[in-house]
LUMGUVEX-942338 format. One line per field, with one value per residue: residue number from 1; residue in three letters; x, y, z of N, C-alpha, C in turn. Coordinates in steps of 0.2 Angstrom, whole numbers, padded with zeros to 4 digits. Layout:
! residues N
gulum <- NUM / ...
zagu <- ALA / ...
n_c1 <- X / ...
n_c2 <- Y / ...
n_c3 <- Z / ...
ca_c1 <- X / ...
ca_c2 <- Y / ...
ca_c3 <- Z / ...
c_c1 <- X / ...
c_c2 <- Y / ...
c_c3 <- Z / ...
END
This chain:
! residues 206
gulum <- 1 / 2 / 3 / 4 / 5 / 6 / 7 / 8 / 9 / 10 / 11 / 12 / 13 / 14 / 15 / 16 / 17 / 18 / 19 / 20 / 21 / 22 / 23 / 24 / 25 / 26 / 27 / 28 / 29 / 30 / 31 / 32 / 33 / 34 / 35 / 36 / 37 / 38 / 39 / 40 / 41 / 42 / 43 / 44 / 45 / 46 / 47 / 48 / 49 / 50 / 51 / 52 / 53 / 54 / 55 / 56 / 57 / 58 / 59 / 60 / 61 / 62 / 63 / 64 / 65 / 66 / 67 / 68 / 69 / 70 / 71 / 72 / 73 / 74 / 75 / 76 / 77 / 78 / 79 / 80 / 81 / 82 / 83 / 84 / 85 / 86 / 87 / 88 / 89 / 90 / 91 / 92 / 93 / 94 / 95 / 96 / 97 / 98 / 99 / 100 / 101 / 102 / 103 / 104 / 105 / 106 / 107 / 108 / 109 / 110 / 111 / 112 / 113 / 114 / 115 / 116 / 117 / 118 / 119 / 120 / 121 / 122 / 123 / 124 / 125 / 126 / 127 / 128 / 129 / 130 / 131 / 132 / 133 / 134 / 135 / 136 / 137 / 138 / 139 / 140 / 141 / 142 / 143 / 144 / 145 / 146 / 147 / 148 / 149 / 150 / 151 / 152 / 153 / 154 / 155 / 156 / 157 / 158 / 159 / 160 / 161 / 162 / 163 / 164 / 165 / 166 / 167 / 168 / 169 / 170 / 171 / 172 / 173 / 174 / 175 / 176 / 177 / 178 / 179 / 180 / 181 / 182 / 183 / 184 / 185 / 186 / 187 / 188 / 189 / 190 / 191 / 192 / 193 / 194 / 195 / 196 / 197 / 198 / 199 / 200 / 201 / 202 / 203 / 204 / 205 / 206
zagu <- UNK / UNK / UNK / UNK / UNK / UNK / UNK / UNK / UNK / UNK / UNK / UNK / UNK / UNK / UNK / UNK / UNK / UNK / UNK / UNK / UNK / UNK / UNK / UNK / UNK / UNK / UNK / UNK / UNK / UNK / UNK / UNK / UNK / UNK / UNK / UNK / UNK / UNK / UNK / UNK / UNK / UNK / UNK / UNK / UNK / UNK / UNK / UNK / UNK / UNK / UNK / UNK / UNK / UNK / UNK / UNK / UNK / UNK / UNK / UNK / UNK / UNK / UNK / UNK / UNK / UNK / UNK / UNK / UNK / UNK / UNK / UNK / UNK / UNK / UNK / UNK / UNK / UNK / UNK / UNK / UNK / UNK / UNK / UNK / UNK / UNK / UNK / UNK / UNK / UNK / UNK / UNK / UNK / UNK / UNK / UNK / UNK / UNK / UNK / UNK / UNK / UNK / UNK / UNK / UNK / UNK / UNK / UNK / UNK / UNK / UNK / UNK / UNK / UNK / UNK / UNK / UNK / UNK / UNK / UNK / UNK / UNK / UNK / UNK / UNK / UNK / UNK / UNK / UNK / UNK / UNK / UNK / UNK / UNK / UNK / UNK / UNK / UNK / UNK / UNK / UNK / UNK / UNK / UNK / UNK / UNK / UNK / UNK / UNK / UNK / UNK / UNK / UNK / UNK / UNK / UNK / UNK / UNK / UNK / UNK / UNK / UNK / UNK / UNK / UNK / UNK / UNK / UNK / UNK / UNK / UNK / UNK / UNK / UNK / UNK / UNK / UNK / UNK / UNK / UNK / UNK / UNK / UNK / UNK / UNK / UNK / UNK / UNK / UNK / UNK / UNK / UNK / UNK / UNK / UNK / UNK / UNK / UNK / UNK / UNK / UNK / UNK / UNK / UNK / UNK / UNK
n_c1 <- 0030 / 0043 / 0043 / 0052 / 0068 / 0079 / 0094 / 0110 / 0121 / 0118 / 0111 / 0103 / 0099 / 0093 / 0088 / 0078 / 0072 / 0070 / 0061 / 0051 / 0049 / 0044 / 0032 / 0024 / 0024 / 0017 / 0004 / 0000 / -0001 / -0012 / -0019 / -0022 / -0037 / -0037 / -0027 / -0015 / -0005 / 0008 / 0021 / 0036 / 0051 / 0059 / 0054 / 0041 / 0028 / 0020 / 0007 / -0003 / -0020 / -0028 / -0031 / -0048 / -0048 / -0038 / -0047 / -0056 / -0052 / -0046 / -0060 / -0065 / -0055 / -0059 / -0072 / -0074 / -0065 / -0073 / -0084 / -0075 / -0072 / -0084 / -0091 / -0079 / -0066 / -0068 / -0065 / -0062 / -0063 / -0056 / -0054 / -0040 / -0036 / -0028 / -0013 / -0004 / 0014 / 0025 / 0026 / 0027 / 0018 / 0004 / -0001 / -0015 / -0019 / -0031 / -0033 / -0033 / -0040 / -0044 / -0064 / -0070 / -0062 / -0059 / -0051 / -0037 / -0032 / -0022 / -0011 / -0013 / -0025 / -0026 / -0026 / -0026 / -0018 / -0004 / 0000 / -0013 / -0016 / -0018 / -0015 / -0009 / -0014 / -0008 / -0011 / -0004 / 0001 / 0003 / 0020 / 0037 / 0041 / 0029 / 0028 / 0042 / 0037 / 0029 / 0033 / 0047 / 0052 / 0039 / 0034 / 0047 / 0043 / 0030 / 0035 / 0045 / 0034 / 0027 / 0017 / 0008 / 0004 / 0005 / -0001 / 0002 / -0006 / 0000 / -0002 / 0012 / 0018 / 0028 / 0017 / 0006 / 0005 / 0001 / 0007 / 0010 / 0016 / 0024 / 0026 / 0036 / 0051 / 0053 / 0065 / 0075 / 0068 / 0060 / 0050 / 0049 / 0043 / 0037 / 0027 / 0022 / 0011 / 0005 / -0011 / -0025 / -0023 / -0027 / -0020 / -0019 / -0019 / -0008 / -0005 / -0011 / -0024 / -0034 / -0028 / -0032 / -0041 / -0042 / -0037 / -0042 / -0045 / -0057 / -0054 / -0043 / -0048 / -0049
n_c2 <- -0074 / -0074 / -0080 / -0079 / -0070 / -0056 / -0058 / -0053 / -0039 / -0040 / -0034 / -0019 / -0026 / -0038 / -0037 / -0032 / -0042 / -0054 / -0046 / -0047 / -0062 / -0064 / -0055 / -0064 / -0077 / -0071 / -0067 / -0079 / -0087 / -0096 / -0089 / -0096 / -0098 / -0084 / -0081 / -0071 / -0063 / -0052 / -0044 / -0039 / -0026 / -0036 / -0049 / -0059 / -0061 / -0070 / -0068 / -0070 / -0065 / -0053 / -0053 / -0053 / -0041 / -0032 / -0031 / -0026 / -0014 / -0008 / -0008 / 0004 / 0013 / 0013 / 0016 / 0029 / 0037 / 0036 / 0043 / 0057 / 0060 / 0059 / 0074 / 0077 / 0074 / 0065 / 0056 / 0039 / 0026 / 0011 / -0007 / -0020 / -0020 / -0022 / -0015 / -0009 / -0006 / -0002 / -0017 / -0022 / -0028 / -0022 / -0026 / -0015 / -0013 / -0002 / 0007 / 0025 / 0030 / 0036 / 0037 / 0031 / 0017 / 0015 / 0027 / 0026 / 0013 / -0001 / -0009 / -0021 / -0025 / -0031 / -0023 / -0006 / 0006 / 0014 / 0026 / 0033 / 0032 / 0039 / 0039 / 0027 / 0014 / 0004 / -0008 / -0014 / -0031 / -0045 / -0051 / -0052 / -0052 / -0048 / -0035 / -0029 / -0029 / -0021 / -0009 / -0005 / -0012 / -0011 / 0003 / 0008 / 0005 / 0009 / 0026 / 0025 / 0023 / 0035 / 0037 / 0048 / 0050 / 0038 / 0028 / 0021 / 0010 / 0004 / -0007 / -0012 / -0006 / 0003 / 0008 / 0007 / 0017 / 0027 / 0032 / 0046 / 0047 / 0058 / 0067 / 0060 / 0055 / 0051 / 0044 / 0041 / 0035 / 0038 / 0043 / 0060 / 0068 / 0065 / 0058 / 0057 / 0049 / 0045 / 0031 / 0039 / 0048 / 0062 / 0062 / 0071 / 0070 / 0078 / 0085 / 0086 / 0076 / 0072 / 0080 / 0085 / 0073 / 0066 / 0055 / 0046 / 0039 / 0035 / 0025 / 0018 / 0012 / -0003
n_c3 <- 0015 / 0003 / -0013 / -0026 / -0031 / -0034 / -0040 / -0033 / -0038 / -0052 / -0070 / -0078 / -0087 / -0084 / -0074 / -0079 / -0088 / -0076 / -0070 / -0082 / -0081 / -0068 / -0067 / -0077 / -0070 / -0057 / -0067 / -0069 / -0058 / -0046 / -0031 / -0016 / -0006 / 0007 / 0006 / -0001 / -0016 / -0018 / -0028 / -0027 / -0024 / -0031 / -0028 / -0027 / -0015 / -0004 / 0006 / 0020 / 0022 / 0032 / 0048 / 0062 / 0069 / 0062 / 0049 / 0056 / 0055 / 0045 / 0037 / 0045 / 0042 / 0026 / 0026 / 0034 / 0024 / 0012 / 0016 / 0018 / 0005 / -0002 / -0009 / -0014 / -0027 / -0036 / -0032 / -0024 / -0010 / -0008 / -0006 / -0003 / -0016 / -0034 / -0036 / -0050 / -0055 / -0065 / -0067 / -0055 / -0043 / -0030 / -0016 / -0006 / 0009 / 0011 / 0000 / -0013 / -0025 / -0043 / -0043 / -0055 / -0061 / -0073 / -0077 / -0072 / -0080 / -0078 / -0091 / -0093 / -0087 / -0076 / -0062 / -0055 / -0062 / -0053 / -0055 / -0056 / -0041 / -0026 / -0011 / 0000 / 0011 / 0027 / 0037 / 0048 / 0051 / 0065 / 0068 / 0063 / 0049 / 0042 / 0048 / 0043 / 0030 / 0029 / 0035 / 0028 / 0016 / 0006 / 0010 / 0005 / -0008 / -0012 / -0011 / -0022 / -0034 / -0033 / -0026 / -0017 / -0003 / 0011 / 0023 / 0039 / 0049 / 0065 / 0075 / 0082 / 0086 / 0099 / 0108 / 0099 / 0084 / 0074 / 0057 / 0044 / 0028 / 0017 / 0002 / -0008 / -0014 / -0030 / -0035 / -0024 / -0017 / -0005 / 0009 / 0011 / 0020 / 0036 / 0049 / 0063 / 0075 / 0092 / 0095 / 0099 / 0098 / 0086 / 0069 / 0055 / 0036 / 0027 / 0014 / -0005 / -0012 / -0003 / 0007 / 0025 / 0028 / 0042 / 0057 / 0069 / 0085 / 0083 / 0072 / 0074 / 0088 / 0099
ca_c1 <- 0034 / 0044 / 0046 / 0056 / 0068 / 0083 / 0102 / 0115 / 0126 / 0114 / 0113 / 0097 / 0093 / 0095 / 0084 / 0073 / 0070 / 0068 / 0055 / 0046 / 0046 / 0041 / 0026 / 0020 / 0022 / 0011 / -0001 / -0003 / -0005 / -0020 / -0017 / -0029 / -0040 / -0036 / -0018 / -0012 / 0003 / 0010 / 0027 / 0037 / 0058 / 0060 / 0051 / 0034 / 0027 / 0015 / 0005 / -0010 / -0023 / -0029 / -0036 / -0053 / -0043 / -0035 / -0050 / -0060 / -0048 / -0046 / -0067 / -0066 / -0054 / -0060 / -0078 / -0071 / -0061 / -0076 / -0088 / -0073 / -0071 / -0090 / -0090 / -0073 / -0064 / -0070 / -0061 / -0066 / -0058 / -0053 / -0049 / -0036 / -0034 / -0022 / -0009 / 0002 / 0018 / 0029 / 0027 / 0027 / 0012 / 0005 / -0011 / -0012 / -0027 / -0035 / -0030 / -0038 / -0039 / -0052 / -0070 / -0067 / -0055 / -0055 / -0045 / -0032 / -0033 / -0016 / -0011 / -0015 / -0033 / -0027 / -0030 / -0027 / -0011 / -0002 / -0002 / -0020 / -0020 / -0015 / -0015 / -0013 / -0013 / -0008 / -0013 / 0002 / 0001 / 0008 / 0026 / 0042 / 0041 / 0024 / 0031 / 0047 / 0035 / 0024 / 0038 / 0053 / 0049 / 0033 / 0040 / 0052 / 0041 / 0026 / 0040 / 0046 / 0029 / 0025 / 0012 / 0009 / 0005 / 0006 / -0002 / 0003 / -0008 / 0003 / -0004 / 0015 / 0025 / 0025 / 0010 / 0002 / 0005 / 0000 / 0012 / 0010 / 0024 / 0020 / 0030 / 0038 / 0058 / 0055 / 0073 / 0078 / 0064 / 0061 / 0046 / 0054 / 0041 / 0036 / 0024 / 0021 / 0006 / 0001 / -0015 / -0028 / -0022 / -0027 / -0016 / -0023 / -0017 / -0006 / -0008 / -0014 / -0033 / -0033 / -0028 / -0037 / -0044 / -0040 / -0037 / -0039 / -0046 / -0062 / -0054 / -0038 / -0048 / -0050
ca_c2 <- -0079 / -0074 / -0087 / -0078 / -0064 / -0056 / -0060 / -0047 / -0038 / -0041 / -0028 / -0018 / -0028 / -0041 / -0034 / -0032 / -0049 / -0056 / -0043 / -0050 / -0068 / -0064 / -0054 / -0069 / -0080 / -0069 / -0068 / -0087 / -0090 / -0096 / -0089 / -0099 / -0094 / -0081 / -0079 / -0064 / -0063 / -0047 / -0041 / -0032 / -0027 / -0041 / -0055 / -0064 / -0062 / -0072 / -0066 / -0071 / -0060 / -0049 / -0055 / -0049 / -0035 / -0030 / -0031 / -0018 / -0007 / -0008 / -0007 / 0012 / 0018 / 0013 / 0020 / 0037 / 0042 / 0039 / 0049 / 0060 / 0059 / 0059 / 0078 / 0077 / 0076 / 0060 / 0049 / 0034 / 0022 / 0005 / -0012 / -0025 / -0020 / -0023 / -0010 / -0011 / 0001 / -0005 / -0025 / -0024 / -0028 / -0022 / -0024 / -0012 / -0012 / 0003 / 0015 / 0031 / 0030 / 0038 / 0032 / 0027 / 0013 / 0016 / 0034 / 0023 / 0008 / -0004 / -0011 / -0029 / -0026 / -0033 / -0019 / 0001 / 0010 / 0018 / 0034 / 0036 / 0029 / 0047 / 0037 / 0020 / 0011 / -0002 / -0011 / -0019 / -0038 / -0046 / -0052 / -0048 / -0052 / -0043 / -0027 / -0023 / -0029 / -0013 / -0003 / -0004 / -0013 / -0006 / 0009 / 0010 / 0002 / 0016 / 0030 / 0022 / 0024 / 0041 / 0039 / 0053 / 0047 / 0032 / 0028 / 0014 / 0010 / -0001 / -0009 / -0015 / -0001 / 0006 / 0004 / 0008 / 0024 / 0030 / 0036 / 0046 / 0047 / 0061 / 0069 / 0055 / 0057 / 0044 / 0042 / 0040 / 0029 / 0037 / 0047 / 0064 / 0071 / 0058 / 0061 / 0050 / 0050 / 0039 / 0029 / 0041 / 0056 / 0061 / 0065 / 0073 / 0071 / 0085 / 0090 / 0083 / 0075 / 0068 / 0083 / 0087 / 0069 / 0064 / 0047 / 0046 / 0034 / 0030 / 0021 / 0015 / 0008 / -0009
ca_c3 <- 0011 / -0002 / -0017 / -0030 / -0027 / -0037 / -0038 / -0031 / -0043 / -0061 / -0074 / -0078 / -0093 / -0084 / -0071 / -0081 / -0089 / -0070 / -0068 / -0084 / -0075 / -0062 / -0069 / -0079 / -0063 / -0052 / -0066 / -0069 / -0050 / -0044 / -0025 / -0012 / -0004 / 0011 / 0003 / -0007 / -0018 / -0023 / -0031 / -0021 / -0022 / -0034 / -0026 / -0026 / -0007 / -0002 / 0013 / 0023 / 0025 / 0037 / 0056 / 0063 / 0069 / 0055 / 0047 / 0058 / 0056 / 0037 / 0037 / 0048 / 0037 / 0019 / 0025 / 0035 / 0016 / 0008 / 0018 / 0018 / -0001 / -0006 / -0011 / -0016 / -0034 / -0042 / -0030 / -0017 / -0006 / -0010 / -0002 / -0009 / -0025 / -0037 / -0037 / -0053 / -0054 / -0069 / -0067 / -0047 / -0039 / -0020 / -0013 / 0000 / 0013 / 0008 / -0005 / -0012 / -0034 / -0044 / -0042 / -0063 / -0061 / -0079 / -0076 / -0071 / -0079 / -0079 / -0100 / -0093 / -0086 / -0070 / -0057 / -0053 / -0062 / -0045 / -0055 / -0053 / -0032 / -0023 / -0004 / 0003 / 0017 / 0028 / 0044 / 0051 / 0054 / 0071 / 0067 / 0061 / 0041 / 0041 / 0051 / 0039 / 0022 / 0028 / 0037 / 0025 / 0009 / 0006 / 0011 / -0002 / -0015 / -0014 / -0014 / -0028 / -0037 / -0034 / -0021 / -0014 / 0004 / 0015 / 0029 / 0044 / 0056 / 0067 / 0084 / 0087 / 0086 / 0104 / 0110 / 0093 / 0082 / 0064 / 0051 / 0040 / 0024 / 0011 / -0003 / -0011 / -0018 / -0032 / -0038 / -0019 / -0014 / 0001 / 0010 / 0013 / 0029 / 0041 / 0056 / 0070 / 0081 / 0095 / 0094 / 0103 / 0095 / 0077 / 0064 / 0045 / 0028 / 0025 / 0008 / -0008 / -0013 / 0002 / 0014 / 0031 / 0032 / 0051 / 0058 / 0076 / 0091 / 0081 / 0069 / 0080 / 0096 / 0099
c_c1 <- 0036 / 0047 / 0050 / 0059 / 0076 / 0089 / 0104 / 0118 / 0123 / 0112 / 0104 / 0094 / 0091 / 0090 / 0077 / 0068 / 0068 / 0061 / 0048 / 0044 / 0044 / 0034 / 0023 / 0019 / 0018 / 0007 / -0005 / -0003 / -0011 / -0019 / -0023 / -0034 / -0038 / -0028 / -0018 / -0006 / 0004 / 0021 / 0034 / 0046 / 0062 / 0059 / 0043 / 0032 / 0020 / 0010 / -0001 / -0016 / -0025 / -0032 / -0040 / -0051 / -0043 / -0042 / -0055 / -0058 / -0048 / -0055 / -0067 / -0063 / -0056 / -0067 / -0078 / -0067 / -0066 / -0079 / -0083 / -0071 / -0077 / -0093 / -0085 / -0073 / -0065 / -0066 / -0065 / -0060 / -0059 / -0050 / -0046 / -0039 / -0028 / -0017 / -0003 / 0006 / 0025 / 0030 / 0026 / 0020 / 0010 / -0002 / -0012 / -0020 / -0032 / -0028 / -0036 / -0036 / -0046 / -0056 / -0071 / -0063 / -0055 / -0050 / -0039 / -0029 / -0024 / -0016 / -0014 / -0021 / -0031 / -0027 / -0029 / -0018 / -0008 / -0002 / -0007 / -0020 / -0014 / -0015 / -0017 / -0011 / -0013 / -0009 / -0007 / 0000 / 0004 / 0016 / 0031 / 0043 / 0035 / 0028 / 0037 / 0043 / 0032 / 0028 / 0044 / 0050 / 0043 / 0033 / 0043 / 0048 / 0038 / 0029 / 0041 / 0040 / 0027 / 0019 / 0013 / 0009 / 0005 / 0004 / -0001 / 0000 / -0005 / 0002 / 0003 / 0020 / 0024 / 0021 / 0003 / 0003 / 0003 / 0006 / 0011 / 0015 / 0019 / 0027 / 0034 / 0046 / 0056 / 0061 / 0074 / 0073 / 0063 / 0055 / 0049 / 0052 / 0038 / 0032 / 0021 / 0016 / 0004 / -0005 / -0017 / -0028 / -0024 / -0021 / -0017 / -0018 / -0012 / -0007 / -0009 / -0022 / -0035 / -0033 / -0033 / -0040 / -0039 / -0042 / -0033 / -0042 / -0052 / -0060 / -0048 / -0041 / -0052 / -0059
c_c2 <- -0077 / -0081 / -0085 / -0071 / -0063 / -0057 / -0053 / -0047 / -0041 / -0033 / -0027 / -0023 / -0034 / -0040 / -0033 / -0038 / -0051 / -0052 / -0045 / -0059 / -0068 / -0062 / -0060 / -0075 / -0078 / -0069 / -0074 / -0089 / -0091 / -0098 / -0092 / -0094 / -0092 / -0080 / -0072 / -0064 / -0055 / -0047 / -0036 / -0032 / -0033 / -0049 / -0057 / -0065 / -0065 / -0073 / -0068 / -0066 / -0056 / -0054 / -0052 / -0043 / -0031 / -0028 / -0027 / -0012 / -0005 / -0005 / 0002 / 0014 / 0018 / 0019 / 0029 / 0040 / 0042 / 0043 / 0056 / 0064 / 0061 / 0067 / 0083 / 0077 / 0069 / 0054 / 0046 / 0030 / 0015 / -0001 / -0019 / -0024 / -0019 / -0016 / -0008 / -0005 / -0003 / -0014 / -0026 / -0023 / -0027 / -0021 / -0021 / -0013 / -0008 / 0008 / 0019 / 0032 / 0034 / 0033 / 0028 / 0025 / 0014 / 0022 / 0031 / 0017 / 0005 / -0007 / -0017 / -0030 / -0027 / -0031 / -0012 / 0003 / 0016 / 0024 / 0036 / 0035 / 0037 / 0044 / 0028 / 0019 / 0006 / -0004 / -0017 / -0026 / -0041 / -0050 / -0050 / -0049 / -0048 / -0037 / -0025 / -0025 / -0022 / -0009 / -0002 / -0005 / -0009 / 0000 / 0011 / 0009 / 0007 / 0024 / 0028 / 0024 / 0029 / 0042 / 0042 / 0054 / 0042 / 0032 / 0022 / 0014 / 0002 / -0001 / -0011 / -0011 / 0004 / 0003 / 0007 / 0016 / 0023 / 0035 / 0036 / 0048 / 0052 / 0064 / 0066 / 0057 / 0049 / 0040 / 0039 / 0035 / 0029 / 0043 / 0054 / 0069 / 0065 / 0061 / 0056 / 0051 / 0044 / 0039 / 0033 / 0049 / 0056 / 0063 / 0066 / 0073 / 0078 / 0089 / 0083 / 0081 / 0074 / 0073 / 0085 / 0080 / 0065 / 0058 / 0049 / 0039 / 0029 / 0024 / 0014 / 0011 / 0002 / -0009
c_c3 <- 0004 / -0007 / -0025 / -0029 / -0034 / -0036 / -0038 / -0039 / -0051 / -0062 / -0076 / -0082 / -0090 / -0076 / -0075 / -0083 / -0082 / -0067 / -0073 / -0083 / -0071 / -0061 / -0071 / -0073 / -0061 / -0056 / -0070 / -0062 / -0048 / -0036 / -0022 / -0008 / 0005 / 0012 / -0002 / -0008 / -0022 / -0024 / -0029 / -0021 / -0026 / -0031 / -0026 / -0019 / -0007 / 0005 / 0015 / 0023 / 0030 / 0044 / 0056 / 0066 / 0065 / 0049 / 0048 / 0055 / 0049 / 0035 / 0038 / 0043 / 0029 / 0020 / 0028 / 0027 / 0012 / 0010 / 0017 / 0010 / -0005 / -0009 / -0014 / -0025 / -0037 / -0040 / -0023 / -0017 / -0008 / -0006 / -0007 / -0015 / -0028 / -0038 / -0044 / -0055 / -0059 / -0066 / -0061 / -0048 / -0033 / -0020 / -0007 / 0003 / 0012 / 0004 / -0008 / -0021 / -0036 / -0043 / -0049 / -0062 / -0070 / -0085 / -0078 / -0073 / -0080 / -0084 / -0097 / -0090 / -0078 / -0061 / -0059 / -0057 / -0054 / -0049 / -0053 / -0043 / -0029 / -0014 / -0003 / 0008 / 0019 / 0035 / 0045 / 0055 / 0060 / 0068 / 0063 / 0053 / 0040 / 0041 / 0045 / 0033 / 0024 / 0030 / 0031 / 0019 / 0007 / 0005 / 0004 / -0008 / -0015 / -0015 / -0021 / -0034 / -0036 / -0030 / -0017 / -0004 / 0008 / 0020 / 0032 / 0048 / 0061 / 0074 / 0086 / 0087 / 0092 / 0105 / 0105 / 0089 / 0075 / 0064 / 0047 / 0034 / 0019 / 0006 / -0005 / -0015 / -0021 / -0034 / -0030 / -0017 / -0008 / 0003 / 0013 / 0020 / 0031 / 0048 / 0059 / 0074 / 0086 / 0097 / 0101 / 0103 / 0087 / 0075 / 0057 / 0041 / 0029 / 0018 / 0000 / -0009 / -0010 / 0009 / 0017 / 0033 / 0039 / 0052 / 0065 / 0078 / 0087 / 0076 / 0071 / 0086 / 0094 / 0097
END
């Protein structure tokens, strides 16, 4: 549900004031409990959260990146945290920041600056407002920020596939390689802090 969004045809500055209402909106919200609101495209999205489902699956991969992570560079994995990327806000299911959130911290205290977060991820919810916030918007928004990977674990696309998006064009807002795999196949990281780690069945099967 989105509850605030921008008008057509407005002018940056003018964009930008809308984007300072909007911040102070989400951060006087006091969302309910088993809701999340983030910032997203110039709107206020207010989304449910995850199914038991959704929630294994988030579980396998937060704890596979950190066993993956744990002799690594000073980074761990992370569930629902505040993402902030100039005013926007996105809580992704799992992402990959330093193990000091205070590396990375955002001016407002209120979560993880996305320069620091180098991979996040999302678990595709069942229906059609879910699927394009994680397929499209989403998409474009963590482009946009500089995040260097994205991952989808989507049980409804086909009959389940992970994608991963890497190399980020941020002007263009678009991930510039793309690789598809179907659930039961793995597919790794390709490069950055992250690359090699694999996501297959164990974390994918029911």
């Amino acid at each position: 549900m989105a509850i605030a969004m921008h008008e057509p045809h407005v002018t940056a500055s003018e964009f930008d004031a809308l984007d300072d209402v909007l911040w102070q909106a989400w951060s006087e919200m006091t969302v309910p409990e088993g809701l999340r609101a983030e910032i997203i495209e110039g709107a206020i999205e207010v989304s449910p959260t995850g199914s038991r489902r959704h929630g294994k699956v988030a579980n396998r991969l937060r704890d596979a990146l950190r066993d993956h992570l744990a002799s690594g560079d000073s980074l761990s994995a992370y569930q629902d945290i505040n993402v902030i990327c100039r005013r926007k806000v996105y809580i992704p299911d799992v992402c990959v920041a330093p193990e000091d959130l205070d590396e990375a911290p955002d001016p407002d205290g209120l979560g993880v600056a996305s320069t620091g977060v180098v991979l996040v991820a999302e678990i595709v919810s069942p229906g059609r407002e879910a699927g394009a916030r994680d397929r499209e918007r989403k998409r474009r928004a963590y482009a946009e920020a500089g995040i260097g990977t994205y991952v989808i674990v989507d049980d409804f696309d086909e009959s389940g596939i992970v994608t991963v998006l890497s190399e980020p064009d941020v002007a263009k807002g678009v991930y510039q390689v793309e690789t598809r795999v179907a659930y039961g196949i793995a597919v790794s990281i390709p490069d950055g802090p992250v690359k090699g780690f694999a996501i297959g069945p164990e974390i994918t099967t029911n």
